[in-house]
N, CA, C and O atoms as a CHARMM CRD file, in Angstrom:
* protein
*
  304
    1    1 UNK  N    -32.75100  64.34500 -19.81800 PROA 1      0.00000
    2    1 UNK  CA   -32.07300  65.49000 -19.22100 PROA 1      0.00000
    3    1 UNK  C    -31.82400  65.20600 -17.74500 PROA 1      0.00000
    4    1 UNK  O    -32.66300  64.67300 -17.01900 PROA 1      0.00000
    5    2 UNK  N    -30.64400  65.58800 -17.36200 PROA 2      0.00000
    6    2 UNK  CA   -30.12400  65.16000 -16.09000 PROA 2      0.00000
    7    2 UNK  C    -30.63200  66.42600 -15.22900 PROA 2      0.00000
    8    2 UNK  O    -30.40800  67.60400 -15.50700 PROA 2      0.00000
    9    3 UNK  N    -31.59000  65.78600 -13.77800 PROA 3      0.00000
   10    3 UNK  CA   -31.96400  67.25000 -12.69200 PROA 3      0.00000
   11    3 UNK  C    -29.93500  67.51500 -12.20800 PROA 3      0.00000
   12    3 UNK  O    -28.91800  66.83400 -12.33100 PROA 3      0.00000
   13    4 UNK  N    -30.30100  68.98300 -11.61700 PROA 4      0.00000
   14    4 UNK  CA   -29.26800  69.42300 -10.89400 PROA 4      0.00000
   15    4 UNK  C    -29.91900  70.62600 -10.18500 PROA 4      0.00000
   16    4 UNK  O    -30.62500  71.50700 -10.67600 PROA 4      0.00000
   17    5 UNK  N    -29.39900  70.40500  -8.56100 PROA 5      0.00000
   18    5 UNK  CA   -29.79400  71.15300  -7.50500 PROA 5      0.00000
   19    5 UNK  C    -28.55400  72.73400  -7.37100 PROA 5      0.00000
   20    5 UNK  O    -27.36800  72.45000  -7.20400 PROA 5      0.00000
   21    6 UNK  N    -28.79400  73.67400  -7.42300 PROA 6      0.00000
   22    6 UNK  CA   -28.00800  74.64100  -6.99800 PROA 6      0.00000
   23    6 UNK  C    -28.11100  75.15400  -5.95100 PROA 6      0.00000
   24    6 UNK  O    -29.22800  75.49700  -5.56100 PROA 6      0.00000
   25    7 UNK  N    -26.92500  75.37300  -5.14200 PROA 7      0.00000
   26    7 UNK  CA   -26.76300  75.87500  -4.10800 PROA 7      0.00000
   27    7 UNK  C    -25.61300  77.09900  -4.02600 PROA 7      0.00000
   28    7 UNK  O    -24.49000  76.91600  -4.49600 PROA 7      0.00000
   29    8 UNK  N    -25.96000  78.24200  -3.44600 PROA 8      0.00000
   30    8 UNK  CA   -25.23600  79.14300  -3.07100 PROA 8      0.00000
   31    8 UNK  C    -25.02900  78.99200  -1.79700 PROA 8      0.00000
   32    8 UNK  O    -25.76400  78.53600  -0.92100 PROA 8      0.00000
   33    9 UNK  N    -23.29300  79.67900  -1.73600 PROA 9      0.00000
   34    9 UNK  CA   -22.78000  79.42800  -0.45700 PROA 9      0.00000
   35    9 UNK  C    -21.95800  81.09300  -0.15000 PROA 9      0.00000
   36    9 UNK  O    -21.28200  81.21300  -1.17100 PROA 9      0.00000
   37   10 UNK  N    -21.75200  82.11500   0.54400 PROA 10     0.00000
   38   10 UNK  CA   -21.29800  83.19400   0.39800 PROA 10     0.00000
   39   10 UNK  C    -20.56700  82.81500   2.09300 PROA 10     0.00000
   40   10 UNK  O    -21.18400  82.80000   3.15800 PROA 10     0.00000
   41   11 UNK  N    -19.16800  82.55400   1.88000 PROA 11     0.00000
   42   11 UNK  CA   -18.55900  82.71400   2.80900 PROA 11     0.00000
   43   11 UNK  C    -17.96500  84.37400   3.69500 PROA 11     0.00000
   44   11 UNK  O    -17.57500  85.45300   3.25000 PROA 11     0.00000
   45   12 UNK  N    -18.11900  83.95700   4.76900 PROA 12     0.00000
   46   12 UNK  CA   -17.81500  85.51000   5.29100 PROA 12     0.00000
   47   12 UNK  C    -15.89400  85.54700   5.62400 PROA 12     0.00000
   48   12 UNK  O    -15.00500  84.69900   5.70200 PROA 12     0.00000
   49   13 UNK  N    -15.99700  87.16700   5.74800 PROA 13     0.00000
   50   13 UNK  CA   -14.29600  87.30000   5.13900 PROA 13     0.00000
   51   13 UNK  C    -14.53500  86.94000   6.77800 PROA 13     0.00000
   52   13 UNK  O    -15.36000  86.98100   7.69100 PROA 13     0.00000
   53   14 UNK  N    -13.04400  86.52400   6.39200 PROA 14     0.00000
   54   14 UNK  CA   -12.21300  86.33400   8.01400 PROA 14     0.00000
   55   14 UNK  C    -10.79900  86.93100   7.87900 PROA 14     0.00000
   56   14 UNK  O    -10.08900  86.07200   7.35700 PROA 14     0.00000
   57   15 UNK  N    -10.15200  87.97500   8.12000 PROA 15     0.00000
   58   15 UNK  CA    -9.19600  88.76300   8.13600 PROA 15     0.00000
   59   15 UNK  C     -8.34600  89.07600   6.65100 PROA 15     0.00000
   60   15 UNK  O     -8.66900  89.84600   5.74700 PROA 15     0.00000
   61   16 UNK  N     -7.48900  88.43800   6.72900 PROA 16     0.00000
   62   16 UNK  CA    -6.41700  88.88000   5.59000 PROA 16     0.00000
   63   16 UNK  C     -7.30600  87.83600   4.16300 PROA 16     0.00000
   64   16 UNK  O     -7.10200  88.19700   3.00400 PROA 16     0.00000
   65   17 UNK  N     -8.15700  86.70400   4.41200 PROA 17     0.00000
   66   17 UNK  CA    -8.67100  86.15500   3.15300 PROA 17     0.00000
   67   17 UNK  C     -9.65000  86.44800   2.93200 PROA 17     0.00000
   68   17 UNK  O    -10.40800  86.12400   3.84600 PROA 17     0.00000
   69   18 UNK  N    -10.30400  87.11800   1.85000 PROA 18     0.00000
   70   18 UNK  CA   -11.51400  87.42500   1.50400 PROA 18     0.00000
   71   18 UNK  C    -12.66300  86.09100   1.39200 PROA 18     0.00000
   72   18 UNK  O    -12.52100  84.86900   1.37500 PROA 18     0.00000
   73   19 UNK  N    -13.64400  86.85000   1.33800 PROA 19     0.00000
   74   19 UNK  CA   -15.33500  85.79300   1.08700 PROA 19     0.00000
   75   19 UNK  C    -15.18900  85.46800   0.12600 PROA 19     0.00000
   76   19 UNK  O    -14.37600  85.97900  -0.64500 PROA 19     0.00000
   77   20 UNK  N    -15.82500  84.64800  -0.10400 PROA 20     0.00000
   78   20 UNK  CA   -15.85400  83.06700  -1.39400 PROA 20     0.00000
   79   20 UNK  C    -17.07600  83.73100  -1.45900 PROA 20     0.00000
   80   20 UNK  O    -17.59100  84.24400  -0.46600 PROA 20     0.00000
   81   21 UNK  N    -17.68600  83.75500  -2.83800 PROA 21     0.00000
   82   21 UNK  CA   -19.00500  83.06100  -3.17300 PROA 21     0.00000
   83   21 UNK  C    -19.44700  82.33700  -4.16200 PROA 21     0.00000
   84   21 UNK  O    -19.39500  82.82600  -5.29000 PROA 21     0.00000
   85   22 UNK  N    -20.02400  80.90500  -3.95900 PROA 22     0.00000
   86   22 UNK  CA   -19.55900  79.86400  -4.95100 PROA 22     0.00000
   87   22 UNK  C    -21.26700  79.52600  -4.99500 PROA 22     0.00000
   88   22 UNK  O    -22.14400  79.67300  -4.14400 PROA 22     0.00000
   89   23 UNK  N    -21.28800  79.03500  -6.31900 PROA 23     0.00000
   90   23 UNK  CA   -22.34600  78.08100  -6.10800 PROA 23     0.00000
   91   23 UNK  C    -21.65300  76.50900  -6.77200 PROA 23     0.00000
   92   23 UNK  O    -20.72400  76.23800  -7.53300 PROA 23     0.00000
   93   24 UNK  N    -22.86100  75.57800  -5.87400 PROA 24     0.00000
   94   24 UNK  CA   -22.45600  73.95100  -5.95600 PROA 24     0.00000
   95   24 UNK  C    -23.98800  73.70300  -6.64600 PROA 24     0.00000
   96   24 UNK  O    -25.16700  73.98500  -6.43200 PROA 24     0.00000
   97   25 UNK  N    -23.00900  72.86200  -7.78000 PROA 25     0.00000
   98   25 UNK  CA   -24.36400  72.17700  -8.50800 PROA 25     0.00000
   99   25 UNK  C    -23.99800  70.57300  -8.35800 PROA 25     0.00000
  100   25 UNK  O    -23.01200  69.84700  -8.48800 PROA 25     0.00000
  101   26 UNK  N    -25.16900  70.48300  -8.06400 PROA 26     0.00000
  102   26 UNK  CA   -25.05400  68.55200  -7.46500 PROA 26     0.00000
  103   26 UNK  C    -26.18700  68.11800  -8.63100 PROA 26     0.00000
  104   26 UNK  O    -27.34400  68.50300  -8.80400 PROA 26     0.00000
  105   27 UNK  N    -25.33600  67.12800  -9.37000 PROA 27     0.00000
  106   27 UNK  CA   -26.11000  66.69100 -10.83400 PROA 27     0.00000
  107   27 UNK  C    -26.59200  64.78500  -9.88600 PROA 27     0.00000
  108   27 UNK  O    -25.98800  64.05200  -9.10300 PROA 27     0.00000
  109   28 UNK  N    -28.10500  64.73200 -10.65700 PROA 28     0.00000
  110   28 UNK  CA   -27.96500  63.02800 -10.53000 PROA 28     0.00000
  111   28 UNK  C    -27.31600  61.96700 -10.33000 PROA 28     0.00000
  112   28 UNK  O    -27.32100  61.08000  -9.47700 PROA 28     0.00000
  113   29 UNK  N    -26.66100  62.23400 -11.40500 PROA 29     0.00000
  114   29 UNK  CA   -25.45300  61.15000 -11.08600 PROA 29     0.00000
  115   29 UNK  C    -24.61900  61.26000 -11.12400 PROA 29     0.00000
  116   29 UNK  O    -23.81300  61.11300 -12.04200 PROA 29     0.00000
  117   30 UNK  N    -24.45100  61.79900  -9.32900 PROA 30     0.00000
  118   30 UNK  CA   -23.17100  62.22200  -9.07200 PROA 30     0.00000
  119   30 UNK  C    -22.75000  63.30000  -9.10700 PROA 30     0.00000
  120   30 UNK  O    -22.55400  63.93100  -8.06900 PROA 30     0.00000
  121   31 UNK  N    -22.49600  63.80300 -10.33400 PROA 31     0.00000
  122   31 UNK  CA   -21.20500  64.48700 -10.78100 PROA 31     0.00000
  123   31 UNK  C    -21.70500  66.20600  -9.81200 PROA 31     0.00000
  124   31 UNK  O    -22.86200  66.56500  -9.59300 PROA 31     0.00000
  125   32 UNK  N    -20.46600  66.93700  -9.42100 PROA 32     0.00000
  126   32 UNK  CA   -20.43300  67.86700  -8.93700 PROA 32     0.00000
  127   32 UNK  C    -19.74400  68.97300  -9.49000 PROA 32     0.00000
  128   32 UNK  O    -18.56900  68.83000  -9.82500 PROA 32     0.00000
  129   33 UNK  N    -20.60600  70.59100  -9.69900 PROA 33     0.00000
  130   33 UNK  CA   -19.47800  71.45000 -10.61000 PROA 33     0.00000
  131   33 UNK  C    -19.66100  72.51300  -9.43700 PROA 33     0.00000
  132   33 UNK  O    -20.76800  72.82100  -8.99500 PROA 33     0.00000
  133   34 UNK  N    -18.58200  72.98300  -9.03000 PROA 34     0.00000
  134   34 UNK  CA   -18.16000  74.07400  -8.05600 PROA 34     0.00000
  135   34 UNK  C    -18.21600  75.04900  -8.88100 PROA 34     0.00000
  136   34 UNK  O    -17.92500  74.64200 -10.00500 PROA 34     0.00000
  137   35 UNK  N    -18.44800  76.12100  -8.86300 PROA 35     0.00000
  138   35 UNK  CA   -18.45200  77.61900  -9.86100 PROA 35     0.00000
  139   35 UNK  C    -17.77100  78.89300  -8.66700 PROA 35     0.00000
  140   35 UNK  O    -18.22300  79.03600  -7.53100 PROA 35     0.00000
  141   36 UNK  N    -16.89700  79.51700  -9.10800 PROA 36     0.00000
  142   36 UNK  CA   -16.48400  80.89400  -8.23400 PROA 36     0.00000
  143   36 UNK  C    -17.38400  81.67900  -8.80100 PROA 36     0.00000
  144   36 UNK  O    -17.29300  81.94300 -10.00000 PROA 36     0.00000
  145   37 UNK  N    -18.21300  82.08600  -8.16200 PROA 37     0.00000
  146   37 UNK  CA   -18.72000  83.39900  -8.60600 PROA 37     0.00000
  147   37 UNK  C    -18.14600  84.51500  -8.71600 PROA 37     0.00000
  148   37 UNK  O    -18.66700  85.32900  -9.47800 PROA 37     0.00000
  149   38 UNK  N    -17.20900  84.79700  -8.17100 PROA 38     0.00000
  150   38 UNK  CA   -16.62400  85.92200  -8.39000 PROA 38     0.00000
  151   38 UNK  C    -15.46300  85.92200  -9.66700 PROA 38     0.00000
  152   38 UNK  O    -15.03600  87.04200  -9.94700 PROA 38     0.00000
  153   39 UNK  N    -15.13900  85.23800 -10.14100 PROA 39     0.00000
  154   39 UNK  CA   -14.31800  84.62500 -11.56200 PROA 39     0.00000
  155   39 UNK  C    -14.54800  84.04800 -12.36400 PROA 39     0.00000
  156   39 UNK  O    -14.04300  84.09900 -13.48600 PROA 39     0.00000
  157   40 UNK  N    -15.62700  83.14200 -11.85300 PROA 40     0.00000
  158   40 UNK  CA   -16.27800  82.11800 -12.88700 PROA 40     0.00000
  159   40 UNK  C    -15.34300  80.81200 -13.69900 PROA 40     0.00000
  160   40 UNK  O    -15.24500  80.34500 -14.83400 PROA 40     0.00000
  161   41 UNK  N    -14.86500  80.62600 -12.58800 PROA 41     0.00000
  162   41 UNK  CA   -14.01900  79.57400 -12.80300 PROA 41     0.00000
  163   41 UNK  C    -14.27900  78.75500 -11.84800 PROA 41     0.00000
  164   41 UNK  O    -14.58000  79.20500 -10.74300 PROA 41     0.00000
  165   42 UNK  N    -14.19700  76.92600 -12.15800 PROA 42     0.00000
  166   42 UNK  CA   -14.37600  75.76200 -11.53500 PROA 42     0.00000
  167   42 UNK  C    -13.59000  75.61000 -10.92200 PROA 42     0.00000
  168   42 UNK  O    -12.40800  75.82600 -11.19200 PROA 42     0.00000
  169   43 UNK  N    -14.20000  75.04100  -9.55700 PROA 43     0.00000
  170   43 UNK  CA   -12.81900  74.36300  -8.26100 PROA 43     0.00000
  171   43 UNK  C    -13.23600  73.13500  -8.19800 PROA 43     0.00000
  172   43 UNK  O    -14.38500  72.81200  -8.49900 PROA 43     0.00000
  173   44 UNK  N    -12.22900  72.22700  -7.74800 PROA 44     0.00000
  174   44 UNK  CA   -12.11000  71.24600  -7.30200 PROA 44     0.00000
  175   44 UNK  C    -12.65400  71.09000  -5.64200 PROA 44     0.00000
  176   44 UNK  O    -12.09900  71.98200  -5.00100 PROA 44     0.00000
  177   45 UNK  N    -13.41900  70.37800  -4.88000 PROA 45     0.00000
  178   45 UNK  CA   -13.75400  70.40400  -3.69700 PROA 45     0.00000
  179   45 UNK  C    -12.28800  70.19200  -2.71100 PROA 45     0.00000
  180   45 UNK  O    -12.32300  70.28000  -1.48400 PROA 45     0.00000
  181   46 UNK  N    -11.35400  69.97700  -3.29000 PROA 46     0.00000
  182   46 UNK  CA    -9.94800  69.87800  -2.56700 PROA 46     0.00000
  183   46 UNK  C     -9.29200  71.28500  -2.22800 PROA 46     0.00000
  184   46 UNK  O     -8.39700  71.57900  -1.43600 PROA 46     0.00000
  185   47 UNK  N    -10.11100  72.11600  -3.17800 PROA 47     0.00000
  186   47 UNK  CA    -9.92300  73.70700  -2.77800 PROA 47     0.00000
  187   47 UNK  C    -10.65100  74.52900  -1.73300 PROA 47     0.00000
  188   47 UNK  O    -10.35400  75.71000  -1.55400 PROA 47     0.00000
  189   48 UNK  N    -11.46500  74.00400  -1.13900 PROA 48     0.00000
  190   48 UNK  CA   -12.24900  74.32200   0.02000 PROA 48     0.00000
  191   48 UNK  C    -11.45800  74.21300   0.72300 PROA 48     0.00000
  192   48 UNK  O    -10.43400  73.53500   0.63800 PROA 48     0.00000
  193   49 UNK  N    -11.91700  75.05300   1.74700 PROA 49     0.00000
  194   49 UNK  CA   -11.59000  74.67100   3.34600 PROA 49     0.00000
  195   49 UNK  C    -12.64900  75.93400   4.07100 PROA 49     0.00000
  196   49 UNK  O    -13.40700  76.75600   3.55400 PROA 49     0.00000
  197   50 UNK  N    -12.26600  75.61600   5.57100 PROA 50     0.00000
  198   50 UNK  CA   -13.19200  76.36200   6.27600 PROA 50     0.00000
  199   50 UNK  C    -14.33700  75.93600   6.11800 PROA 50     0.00000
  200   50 UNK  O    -14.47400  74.71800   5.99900 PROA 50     0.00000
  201   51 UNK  N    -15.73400  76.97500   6.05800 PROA 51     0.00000
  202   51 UNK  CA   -16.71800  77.06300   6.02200 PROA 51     0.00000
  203   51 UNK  C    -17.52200  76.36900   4.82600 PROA 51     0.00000
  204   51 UNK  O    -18.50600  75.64600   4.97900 PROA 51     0.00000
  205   52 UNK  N    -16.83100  76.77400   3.40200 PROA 52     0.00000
  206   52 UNK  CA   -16.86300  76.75000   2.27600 PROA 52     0.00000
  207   52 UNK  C    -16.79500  74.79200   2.09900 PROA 52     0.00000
  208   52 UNK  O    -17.65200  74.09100   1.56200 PROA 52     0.00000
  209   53 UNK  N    -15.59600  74.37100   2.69600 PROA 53     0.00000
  210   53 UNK  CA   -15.80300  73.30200   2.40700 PROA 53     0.00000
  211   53 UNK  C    -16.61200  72.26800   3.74500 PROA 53     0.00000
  212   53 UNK  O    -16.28100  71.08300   3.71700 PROA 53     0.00000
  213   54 UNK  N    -17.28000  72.54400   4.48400 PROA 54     0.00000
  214   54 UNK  CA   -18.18600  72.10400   5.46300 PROA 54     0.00000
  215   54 UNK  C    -19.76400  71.96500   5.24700 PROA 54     0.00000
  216   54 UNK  O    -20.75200  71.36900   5.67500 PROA 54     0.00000
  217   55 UNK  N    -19.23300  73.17500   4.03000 PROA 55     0.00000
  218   55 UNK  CA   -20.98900  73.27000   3.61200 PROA 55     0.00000
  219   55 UNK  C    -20.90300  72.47700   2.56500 PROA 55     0.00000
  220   55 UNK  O    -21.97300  72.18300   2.03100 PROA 55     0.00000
  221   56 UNK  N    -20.05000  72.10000   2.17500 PROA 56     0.00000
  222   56 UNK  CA   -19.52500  71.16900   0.55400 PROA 56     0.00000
  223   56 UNK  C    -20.30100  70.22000   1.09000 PROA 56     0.00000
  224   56 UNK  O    -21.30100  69.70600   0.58900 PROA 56     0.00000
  225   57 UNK  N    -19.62000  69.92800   2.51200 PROA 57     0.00000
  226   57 UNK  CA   -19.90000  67.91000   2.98300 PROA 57     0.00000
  227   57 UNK  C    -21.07100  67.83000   3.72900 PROA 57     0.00000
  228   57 UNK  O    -21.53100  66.71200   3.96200 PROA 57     0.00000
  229   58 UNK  N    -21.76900  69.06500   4.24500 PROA 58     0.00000
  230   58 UNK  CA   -22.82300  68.65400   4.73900 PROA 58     0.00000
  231   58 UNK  C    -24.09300  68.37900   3.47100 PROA 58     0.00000
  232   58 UNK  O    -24.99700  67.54300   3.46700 PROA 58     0.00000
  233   59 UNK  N    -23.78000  69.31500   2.56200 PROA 59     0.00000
  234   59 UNK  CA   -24.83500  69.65800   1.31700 PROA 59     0.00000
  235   59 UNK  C    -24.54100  67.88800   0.63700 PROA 59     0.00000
  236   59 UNK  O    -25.44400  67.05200   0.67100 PROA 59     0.00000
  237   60 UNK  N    -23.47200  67.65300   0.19700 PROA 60     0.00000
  238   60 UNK  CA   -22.75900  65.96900  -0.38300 PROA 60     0.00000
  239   60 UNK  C    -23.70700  65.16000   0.63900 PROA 60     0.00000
  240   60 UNK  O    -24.76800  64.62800   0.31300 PROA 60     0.00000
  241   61 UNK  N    -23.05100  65.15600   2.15100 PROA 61     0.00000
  242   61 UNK  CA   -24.20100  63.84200   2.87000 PROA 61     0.00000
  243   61 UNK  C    -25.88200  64.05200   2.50200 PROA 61     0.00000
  244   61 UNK  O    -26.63100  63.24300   1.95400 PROA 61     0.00000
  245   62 UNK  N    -26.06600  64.88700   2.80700 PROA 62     0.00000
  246   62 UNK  CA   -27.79100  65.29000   2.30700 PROA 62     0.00000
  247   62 UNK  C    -28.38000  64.80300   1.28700 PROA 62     0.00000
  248   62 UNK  O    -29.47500  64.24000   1.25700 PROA 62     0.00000
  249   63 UNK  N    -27.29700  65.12000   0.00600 PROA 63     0.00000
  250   63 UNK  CA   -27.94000  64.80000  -1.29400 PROA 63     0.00000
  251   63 UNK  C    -27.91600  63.19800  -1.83800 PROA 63     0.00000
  252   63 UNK  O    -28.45900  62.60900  -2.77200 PROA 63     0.00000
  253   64 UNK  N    -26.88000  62.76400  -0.61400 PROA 64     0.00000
  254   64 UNK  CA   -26.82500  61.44300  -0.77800 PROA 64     0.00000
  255   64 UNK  C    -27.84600  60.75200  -0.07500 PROA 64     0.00000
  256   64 UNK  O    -28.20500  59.73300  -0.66600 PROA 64     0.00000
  257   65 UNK  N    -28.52800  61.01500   1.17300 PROA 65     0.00000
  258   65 UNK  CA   -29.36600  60.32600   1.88300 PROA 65     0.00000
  259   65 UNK  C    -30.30200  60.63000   0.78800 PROA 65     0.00000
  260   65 UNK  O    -30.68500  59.61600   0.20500 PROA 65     0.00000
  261   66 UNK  N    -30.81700  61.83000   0.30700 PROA 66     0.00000
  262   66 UNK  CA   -32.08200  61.75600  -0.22900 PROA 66     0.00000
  263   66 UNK  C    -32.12600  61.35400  -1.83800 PROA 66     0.00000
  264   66 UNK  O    -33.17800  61.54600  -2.44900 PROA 66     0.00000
  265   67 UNK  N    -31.10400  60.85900  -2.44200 PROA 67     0.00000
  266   67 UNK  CA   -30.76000  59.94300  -3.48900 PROA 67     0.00000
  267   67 UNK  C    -31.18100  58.48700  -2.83900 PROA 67     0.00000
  268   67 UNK  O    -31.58200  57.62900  -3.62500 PROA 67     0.00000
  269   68 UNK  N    -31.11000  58.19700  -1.53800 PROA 68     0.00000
  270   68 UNK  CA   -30.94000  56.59500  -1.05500 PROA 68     0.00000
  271   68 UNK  C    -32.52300  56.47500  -0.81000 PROA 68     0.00000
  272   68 UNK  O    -33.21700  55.50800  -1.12500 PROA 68     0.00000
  273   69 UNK  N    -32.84600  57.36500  -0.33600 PROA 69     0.00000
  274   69 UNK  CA   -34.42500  57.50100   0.18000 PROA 69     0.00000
  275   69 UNK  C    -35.20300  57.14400  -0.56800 PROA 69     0.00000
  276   69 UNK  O    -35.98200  56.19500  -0.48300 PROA 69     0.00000
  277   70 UNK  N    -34.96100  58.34300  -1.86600 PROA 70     0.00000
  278   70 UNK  CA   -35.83500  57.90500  -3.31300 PROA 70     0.00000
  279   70 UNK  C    -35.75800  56.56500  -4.16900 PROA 70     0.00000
  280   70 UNK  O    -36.54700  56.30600  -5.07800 PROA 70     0.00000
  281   71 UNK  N    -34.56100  55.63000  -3.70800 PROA 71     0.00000
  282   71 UNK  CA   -34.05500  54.39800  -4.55700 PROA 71     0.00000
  283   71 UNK  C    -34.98300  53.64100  -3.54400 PROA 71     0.00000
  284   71 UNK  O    -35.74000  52.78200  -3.99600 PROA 71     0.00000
  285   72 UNK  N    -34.97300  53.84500  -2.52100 PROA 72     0.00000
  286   72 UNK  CA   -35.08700  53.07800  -1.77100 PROA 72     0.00000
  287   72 UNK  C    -36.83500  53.25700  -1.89000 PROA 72     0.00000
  288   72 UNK  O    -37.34000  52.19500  -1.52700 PROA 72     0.00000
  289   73 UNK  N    -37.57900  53.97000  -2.16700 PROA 73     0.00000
  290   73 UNK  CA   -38.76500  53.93600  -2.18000 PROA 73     0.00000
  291   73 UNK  C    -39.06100  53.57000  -3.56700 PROA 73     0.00000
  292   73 UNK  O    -39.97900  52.75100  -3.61900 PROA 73     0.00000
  293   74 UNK  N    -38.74800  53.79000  -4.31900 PROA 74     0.00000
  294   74 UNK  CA   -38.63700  53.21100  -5.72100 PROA 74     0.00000
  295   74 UNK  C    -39.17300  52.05400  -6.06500 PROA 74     0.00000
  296   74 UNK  O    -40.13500  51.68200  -6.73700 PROA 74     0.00000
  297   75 UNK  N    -37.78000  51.26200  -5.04700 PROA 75     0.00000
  298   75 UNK  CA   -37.90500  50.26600  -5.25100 PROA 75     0.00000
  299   75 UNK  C    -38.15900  49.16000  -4.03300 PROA 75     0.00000
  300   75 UNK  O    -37.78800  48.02200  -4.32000 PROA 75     0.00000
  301   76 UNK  N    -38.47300  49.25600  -3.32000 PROA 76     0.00000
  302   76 UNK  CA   -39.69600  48.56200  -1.97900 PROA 76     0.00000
  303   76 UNK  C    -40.66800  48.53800  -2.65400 PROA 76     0.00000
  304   76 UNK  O    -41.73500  48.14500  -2.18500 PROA 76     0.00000
C-alpha cells in the first residue's frame, strides 16, 4: 500500500474571485491528486495560481527534500 500525505489549503477570497479550498495528496511515488473541495473535482497544478499554487511548490519542494533525506539515510 502506497503512504499519502494530505494537505489542506483554504485560500482567502481576494475581490471578484472567490476562496479555493483544495486538498493536495502527495502519494510516494510521486504521483499528485489535487481535489476541489468545494466540487470535488481534480485539478491539474497548471490550474493554480496565486496563493493556491505557492503552497503547491512550497509543499512539492518539502516533500521532495524529505523523500531525499529518507533515501539518503536508507541507504548510507
Amino acid at each position: 500500500m502506497e503512504n499519502c500525505e494530505h494537505l489542506r489549503y483554504l485560500e482567502p477570497s481576494r475581490g471578484a474571485r472567490p476562496s479555493r479550498d483544495l486538498t493536495f495528496k502527495f502519494y510516494d511515488s510521486g504521483k499528485l491528486v489535487i481535489v476541489d473541495n468545494d466540487t470535488g473535482h481534480t485539478m491539474n497544478p497548471r490550474e493554480l495560481s496565486g496563493g493556491s499554487y505557492d503552497f503547491y511548490v512550497r509543499q512539492r519542494i518539502a516533500f521532495i527534500k524529505r523523500e531525499l533525506s529518507a533515501k539518503i539515510s536508507k541507504y548510507a
